[in-house]
C-alpha positions in Angstrom: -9.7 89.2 95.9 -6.1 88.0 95.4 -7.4 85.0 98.0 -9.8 84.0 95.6 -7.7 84.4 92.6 -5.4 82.2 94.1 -7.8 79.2 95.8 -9.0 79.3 91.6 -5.4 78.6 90.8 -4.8 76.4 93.0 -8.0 73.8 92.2 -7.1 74.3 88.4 -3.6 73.1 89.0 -5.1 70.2 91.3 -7.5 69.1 88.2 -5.3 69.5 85.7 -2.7 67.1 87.7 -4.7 64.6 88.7 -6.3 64.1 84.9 -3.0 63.2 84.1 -2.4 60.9 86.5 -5.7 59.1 86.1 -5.1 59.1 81.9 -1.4 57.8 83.0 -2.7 54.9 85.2 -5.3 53.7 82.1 -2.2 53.6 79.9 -0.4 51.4 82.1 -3.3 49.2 82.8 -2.2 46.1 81.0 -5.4 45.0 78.3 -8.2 42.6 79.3 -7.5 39.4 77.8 -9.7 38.5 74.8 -11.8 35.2 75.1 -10.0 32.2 73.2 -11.0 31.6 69.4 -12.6 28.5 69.0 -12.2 27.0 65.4 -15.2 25.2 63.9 -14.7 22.5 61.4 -17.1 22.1 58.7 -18.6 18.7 58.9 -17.3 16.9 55.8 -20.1 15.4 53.7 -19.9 11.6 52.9 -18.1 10.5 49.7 -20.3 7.8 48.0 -17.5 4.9 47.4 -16.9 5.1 43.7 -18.6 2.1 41.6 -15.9 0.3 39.4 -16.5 0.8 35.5 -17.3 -2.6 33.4 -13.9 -4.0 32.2 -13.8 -3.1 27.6 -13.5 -6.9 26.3 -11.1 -7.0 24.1 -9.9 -10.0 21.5 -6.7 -11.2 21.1 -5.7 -13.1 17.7 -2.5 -15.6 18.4 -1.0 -17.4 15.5 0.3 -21.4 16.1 3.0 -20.3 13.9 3.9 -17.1 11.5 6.6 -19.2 9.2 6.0 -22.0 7.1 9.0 -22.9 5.1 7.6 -25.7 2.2 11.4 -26.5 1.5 12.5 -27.9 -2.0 9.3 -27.1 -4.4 9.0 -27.9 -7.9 9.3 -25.3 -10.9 5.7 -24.4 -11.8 3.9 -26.5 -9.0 1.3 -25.6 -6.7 2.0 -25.8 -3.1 -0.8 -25.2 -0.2 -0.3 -24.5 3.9 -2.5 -23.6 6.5 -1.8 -20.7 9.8 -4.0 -21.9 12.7 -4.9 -19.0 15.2 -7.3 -18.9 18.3 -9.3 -15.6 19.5 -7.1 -16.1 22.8 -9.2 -12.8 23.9 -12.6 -12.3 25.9 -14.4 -10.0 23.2 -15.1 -11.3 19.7 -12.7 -11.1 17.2 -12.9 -10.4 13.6 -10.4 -10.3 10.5 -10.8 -7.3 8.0 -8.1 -8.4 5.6 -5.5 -10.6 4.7 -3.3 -9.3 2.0 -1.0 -11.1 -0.3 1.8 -10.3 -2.2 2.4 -11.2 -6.2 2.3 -15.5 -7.0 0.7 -16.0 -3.3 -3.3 -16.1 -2.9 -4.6 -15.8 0.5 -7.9 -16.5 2.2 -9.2 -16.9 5.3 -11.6 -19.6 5.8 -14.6 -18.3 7.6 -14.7 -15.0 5.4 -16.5 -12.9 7.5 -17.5 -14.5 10.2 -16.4 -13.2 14.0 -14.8 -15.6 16.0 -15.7 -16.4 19.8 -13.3 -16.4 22.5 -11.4 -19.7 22.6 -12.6 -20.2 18.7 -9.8 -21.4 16.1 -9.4 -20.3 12.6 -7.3 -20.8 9.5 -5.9 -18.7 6.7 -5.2 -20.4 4.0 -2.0 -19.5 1.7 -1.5 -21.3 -2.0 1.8 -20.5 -3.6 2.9 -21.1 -7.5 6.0 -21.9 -7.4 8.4 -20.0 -10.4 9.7 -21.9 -13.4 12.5 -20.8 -12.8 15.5 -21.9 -9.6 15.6 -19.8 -6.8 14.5 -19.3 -3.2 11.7 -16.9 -2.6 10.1 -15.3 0.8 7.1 -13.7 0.9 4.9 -12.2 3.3 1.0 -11.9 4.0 -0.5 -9.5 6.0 -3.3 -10.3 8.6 -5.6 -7.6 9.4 -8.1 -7.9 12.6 -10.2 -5.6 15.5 -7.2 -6.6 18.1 -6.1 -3.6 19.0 -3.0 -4.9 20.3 -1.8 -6.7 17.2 -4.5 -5.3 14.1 -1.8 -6.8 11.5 -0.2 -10.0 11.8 2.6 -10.7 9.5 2.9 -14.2 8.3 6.3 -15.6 6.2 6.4 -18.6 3.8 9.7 -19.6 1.9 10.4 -22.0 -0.3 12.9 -23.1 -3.3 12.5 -24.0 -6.6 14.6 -26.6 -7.7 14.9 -28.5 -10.9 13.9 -31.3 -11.4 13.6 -32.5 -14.7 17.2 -31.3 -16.1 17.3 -29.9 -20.2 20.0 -29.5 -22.7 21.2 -27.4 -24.3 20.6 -24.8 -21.6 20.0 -22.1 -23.9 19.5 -22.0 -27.4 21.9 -19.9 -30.0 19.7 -19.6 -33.7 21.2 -18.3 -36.5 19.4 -16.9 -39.3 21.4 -18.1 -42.3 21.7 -21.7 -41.2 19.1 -24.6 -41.8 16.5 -24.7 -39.0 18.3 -21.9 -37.7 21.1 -24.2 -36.6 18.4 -25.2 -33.8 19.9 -28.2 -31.7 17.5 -31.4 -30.6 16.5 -31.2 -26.8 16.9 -34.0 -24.0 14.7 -33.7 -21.4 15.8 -36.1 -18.1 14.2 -36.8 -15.0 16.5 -36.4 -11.9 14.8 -38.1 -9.5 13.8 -41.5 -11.7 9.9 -39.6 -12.4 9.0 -40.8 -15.6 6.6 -37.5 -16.9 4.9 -37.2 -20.7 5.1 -33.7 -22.3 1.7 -31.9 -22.4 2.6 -28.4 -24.2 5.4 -26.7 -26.1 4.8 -23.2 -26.8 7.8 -20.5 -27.6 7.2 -16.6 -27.6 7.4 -16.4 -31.3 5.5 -18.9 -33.4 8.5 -19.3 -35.5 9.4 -22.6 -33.3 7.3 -25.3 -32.7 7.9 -28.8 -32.2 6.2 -32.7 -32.6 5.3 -34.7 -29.6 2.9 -37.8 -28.1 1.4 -36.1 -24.8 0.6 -40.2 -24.2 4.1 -41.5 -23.6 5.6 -41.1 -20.2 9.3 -41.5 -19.7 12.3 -40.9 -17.5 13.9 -38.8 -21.0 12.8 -37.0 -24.1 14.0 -35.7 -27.3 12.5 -33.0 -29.1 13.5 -31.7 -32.6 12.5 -28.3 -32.4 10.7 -26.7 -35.8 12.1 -23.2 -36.6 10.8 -21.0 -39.4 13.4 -18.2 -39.9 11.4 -15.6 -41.8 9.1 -15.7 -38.2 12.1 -15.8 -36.3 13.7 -12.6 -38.1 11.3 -10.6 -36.1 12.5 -11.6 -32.6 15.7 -11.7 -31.5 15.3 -13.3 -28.1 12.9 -15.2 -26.0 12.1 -18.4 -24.4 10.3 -21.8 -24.7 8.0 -23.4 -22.5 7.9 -27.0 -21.7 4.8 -28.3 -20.1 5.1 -31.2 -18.3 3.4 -34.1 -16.2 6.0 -34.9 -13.2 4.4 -34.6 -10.1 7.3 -32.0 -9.0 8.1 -30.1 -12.1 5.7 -28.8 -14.4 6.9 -26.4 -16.3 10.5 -26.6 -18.2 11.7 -22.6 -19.6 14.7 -22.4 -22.2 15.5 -19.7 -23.3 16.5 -18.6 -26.7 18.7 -15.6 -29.0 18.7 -15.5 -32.2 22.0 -13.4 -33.8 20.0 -10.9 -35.9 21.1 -10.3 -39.5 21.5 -6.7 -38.9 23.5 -4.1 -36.3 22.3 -0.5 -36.4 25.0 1.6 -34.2 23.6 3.6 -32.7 19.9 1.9 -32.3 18.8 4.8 -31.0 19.4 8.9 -30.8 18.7 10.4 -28.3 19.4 14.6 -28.3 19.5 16.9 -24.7 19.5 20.9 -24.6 18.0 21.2 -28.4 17.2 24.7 -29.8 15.0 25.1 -32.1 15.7 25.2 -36.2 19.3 24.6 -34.7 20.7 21.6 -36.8 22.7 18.3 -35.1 24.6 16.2 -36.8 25.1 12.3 -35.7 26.3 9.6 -37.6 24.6 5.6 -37.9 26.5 2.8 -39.3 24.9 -0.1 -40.4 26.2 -3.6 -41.3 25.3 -7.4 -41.7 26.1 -9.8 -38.6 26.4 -12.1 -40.8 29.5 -10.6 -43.2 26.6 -11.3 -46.3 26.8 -8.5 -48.8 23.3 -6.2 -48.9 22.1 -2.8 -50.6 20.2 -0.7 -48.9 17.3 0.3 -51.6 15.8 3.7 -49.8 15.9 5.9 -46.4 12.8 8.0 -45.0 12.2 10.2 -42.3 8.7 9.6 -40.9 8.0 13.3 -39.4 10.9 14.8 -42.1 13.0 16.0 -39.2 16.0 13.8 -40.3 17.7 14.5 -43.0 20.4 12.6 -45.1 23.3 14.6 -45.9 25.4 11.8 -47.2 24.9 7.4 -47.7 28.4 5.7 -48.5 29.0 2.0 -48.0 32.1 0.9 -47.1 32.8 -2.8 -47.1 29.6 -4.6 -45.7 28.6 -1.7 -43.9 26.8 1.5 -44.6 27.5 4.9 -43.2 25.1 7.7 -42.8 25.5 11.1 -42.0 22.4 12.8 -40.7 21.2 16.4 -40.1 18.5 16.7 -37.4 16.7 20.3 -37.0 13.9 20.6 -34.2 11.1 21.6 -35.1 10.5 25.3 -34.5 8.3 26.3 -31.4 6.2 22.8 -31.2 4.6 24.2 -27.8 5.9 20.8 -26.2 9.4 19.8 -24.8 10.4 17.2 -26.9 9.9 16.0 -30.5 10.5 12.6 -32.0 11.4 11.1 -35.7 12.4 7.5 -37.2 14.9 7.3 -39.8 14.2 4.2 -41.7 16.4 2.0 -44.3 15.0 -0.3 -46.5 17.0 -3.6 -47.5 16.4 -4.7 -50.7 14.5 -7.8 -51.3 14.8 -7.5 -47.3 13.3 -6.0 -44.3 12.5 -1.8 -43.2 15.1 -1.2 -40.4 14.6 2.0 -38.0 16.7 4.2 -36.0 14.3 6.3 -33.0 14.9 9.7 -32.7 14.1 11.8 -29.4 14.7 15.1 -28.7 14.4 17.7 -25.9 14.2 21.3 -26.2 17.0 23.2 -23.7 14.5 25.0 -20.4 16.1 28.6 -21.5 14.8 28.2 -25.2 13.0 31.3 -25.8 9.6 31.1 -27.5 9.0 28.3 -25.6 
């Protein structure tokens, strides 16, 4: 029995031993190689070559020039030039616009019409010169479908220069002289031009004058008309001469005539006002011409002036004045004329204007 127990113990032993060595070898049995990895590539598909889009034609405006200068021009004359441009481009071109500033007209010939590539155009620019000397520069805008250059910017200059030479140069009238002390006028050609006179017109038909629109001379007199009870109504303007020289049409003189009375102030003008709140200013009045005057009666025309006292001192008069604005007008300012009537003369008036204060309350 103990024989047996033993062979049993023996054979366990035996298995047990030689499991672990067979489990020991597998471990140390290096790993079967894997087969290599072959990559696979898609197969790219063909890219169709790309087709080229159609080229946008475009038009191209291009000027010969953008600056005419016309040099020495004539008061009052007329004086044309033309811009040449080409459609330098391969589309068509067309011009919107073209856009002239005050005493230039501008046009372009072919008013709506679209120009071919390689086709020429003009636009047209007529100037009046002033009647008056001085240099001028103007510019004219040209508006087309180029997108590169849709406005164009053309530039004409010029200067006026006399030439048909007046005296006096300006005319000094006074009202309590005969034909308001009105000088002849000479009228002289400066280049040798002999011109006739076609028009003479003033600003106030209190001057007029005689003339033979059929004789043409290097030099003219005039002997100028003036009625004074006209003329009392305007103290300054001008006369225009209208002539037939080929470079100066138009001759201006201008005039003043000393008026036979000086309000001080000529106007009143009040700030910050509150209303019902009384101001008191003060307006002289005199003759320019020293000549003794009475003043017959004063007015206000909305009653918002008030006369608190008239005294005349010398040739003058002096008046003190109470304004009171008018109580809660519902507007911000408020007006009034304070008249004085000469007697045998004319109605003189002083403009009132006043504006209430922004922290008035009621307002």
């Amino acid at each position: 029995m103990k024989r047996y127990w033993l062979i049993l113990t023996v054979f366990v032993v035996g298995c047990i031993l030689l499991f672990q060595v067979g489990c020991q070898k597998q471990v140390d049995q290096p790993p079967e190689p894997k087969p290599p990895v072959v990559s696979v590539q898609p197969v790219p598909e063909p890219v169709p070559e790309p087709v080229p889009e159609p080229t946008e034609k475009r038009p191209r405006i291009t000027f010969e020039k953008v600056v005419h200068d016309f040099g020495e021009v004539g008061p009052g004359t007329k004086n044309v030039c033309k811009f040449k441009f080409t459609n330098t481009g391969d589309g068509l071109l067309k011009i919107k616009k073209v856009q002239a500033c005050c005493g230039v007209r501008a046009s372009e010939d072919k008013k709506g019409k679209a120009y071919m590539p390689g086709e020429s155009g003009t636009v047209t620019i007529r100037h009046n010169a002033s009647k008056l000397p001085g240099s001028i520069k103007k510019q004219i805008s040209v508006y087309s479908n180029d997108k590169a250059r849709n406005i164009v910017k053309l530039t004409i200059q010029a200067k006026t220069v006399v030439k048909v030479a007046h005296e006096p140069k300006e005319l000094k009238l006074l009202l309590n002289q005969d034909n308001a002390g009105c000088p002849e006028i000479k009228l002289t050609s400066l280049d040798d031009q002999p011109f006739a006179i076609k028009k003479f017109k003033a600003t106030t038909r209190g001057i007029t004058a005689d003339y033979d629109s059929s004789i043409k001379a290097k030099s003219h007199i005039i002997q100028p008309k003036v009625d004074i009870n006209k003329l009392r109504k305007r103290s300054r303007g001008h006369i225009e001469i209208t002539l037939t020289h080929p470079k100066c049409r138009t001759v201006i003189i201008s005039f003043e005539v000393l008026p036979e009375f000086k309000i001080d102030p000529p106007s009143i003008v009040l700030f910050n006002t509150e209303p019902k709140k009384p101001i008191k200013k003060v307006v002289w009045l005199l003759n320019n011409y020293g000549e003794d005057f009475e003043v017959e009666s004063v007015s206000s025309k909305n009653g918002i002036i008030k006369v608190l006292s008239q005294e005349k001192v010398g040739n003058r008069y002096k008046f003190e004045l109470e304004i009171t604005p008018p109580a809660d007008t519902g507007k911000k300012r408020f007006t009034d004329v304070f008249y004085m009537n000469i007697k045998g003369g004319e109605r003189l008036g002083v403009y009132c204007s006043g504006f209430y204060s922004k922290n008035t309350e009621g307002r």
